[in-house]
C-alpha positions as CSV (number, residue, x, y, z in Angstrom):
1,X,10.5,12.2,39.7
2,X,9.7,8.7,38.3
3,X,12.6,8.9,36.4
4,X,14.7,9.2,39.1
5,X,13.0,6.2,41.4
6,X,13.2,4.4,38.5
7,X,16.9,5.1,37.3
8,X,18.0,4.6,41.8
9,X,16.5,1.3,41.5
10,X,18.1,0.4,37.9
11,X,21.1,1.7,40.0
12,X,20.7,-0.7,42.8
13,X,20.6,-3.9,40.7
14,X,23.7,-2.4,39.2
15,X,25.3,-2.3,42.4
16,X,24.2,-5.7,43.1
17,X,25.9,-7.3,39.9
18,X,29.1,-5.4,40.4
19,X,29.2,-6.6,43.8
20,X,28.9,-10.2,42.7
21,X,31.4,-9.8,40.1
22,X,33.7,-8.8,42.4
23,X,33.9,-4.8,42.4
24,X,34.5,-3.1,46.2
25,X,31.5,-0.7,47.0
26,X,33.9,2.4,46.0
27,X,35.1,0.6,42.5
28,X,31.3,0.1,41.5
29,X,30.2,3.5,42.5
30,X,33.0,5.2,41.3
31,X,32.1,3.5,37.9
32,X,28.8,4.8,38.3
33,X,29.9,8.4,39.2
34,X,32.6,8.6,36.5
35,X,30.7,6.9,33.5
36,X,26.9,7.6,34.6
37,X,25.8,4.6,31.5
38,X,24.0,1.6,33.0
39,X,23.9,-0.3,29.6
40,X,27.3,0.0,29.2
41,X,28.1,-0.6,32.8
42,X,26.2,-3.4,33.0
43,X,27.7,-5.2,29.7
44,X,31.0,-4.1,30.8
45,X,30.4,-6.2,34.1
46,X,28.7,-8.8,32.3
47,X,32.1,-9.9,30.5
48,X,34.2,-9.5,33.2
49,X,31.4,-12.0,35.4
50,X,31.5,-14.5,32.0
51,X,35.3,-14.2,32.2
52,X,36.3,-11.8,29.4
53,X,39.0,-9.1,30.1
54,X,39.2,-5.5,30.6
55,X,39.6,-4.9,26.8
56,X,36.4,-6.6,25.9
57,X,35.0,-5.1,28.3
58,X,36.1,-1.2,27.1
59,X,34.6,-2.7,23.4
60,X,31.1,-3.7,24.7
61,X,31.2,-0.5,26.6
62,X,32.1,1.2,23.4
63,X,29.7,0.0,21.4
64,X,26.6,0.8,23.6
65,X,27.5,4.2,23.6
66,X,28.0,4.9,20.1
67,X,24.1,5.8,20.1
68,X,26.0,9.2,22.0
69,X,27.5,10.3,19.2
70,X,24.2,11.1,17.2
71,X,22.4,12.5,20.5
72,X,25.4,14.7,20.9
73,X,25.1,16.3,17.7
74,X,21.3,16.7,18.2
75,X,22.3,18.6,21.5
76,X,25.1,20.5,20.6
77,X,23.3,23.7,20.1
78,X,22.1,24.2,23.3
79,X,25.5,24.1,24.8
80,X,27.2,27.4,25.7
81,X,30.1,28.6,26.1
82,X,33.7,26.9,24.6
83,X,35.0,23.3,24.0
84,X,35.9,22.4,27.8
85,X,32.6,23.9,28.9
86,X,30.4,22.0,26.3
87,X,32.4,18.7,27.2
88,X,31.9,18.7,30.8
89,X,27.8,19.3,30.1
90,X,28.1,16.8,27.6
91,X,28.4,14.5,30.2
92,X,25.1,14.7,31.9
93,X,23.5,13.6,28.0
94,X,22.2,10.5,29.1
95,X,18.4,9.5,27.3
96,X,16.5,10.6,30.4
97,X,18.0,14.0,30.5
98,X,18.2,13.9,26.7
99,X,13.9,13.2,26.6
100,X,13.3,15.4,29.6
101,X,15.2,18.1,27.7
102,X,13.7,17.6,24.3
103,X,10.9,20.0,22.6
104,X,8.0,19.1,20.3
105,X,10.0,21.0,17.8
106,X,13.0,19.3,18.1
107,X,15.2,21.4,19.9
108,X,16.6,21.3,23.5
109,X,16.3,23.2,26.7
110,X,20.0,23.5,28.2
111,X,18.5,24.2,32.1
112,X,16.1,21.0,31.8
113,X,19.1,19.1,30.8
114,X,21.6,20.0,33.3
115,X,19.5,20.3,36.1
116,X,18.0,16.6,35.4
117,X,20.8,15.3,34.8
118,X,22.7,16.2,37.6
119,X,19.6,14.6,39.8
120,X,19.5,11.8,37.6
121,X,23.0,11.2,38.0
122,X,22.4,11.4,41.7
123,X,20.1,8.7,41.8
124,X,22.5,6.5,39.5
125,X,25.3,6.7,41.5
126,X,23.6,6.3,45.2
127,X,21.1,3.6,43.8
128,X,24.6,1.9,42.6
129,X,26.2,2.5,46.7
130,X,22.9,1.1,48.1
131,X,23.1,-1.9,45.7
132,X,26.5,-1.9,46.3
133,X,26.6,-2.0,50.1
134,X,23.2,-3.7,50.9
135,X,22.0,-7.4,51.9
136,X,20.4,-7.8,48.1
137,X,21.3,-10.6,45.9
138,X,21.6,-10.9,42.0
139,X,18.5,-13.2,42.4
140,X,16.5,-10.5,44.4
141,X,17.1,-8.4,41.1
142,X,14.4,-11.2,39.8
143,X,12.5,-11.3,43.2
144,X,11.8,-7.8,43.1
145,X,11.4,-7.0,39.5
146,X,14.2,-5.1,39.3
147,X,15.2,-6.5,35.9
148,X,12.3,-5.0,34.3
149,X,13.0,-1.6,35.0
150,X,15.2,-1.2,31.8
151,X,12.3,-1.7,29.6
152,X,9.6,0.3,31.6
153,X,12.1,3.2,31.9
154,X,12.6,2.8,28.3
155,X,8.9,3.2,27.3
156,X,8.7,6.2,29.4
157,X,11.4,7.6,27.6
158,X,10.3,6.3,23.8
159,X,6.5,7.0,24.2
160,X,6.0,10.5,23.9
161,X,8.1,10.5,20.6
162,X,5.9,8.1,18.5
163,X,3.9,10.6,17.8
164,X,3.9,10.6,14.1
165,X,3.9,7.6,11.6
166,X,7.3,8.2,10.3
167,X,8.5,8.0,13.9
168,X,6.3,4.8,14.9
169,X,7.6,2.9,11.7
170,X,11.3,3.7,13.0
171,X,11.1,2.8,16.0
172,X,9.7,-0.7,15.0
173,X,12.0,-0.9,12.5
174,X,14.9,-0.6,15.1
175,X,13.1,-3.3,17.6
176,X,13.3,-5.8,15.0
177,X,16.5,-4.7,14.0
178,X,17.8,-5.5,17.7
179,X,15.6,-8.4,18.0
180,X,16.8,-10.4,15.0
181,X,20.6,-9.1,15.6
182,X,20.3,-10.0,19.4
183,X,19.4,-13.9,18.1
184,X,22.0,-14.2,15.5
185,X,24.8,-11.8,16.2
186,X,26.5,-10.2,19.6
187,X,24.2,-8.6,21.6
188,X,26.4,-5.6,22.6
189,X,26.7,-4.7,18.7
190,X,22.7,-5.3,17.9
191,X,22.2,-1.6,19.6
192,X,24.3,0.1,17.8
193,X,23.1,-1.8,14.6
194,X,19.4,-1.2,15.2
195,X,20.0,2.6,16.1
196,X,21.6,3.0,12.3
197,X,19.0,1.3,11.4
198,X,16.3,3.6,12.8
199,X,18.4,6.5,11.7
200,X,18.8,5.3,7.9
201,X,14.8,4.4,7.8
202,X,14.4,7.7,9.3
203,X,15.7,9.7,6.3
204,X,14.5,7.3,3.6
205,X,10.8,7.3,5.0
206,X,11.4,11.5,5.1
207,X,12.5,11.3,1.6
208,X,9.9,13.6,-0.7
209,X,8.6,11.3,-3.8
């Protein structure tokens, strides 16, 4: 449940940029129900507002969603059934459902993920309609907090995974990554950076002496 409020209202202030940059109510939701990614969504719709083109758009997109390819893999075996099958569930791996799915042992329940991520997706794409279609304003996204549910929904998600030293040290080690490479380097690629980065300090602090 406070996923979902919190990924409508992410939704809603997605809406509201779309709508500013131009995007119809059924072109921003239809983004929403088709790609179901805010980070990329929003990037994507950041260029376009600062002028850029479709193309750097589809690269900024691109980028943020590398992080998919190594969730995917983690995933994989808790997919049934044959290639079409395991691509259409594939698409309800976002990190909500991908946490709300995950086990303590590292593997992943296939009915948590589908199930929240079909309500998740739900709440993406009607938050994006509402934001789409309502009286807000991009500054109301400030008024109302609304920008700060990206980090607060991320905590939810990172929290209950830190719970070992080797995990704490990579997650701070990928926060610095993105930190520094946000300052000095494109933001759209410092993601994808600082999750190699987490991933490579991962295996090295695993390494037996």
């Amino acid at each position: 449940m406070p996923f979902t409020v919190a990924i409508f209202a992410f939704g809603v202030s997605f809406g509201v940029l779309a709508k500013g940059a131009g995007f119809t109510a059924l072109a921003a939701t239809s983004m929403s129900g088709l790609v179901f990614v805010g980070s990329s969504q929003f990037a994507a719709v950041s260029v376009i507002v600062n002028g850029g083109g479709w193309a750097a758009a589809a690269v900024a997109g691109t980028l943020l969603n590398l992080r998919y390819l190594v969730m995917g893999f983690a995933i994989l075996p808790a997919l049934r059934g044959g290639r079409a099958r395991r691509a259409v569930e594939s698409q309800l791996v976002i990190e909500e459902s991908w946490a709300i799915a995950s086990d303590a042992d590292g593997r992943f329940d296939r009915v948590r993920l589908l199930s929240s991520g079909v309500v998740l997706w739900l709440g993406w794409v009607l938050g994006t309609l509402a934001g789409a279609i309502g009286p807000f304003r991009a500054v109301d996204i400030l008024n109302y907090g609304l920008d700060a549910v990206s980090p607060v929904l991320f905590f939810l998600l990172l929290a209950p995974h830190l719970g070992t030293a080797r995990k704490r040290s990579a997650a701070a080690t990928a926060a610095v990554a993105a930190a520094v490479l946000t300052a000095v380097a494109v933001p759209d690629s410092a993601i994808a950076v600082a999750c190699a980065v987490a991933v490579g300090w991962t295996w090295w602090a695993g390494r037996k002496p």
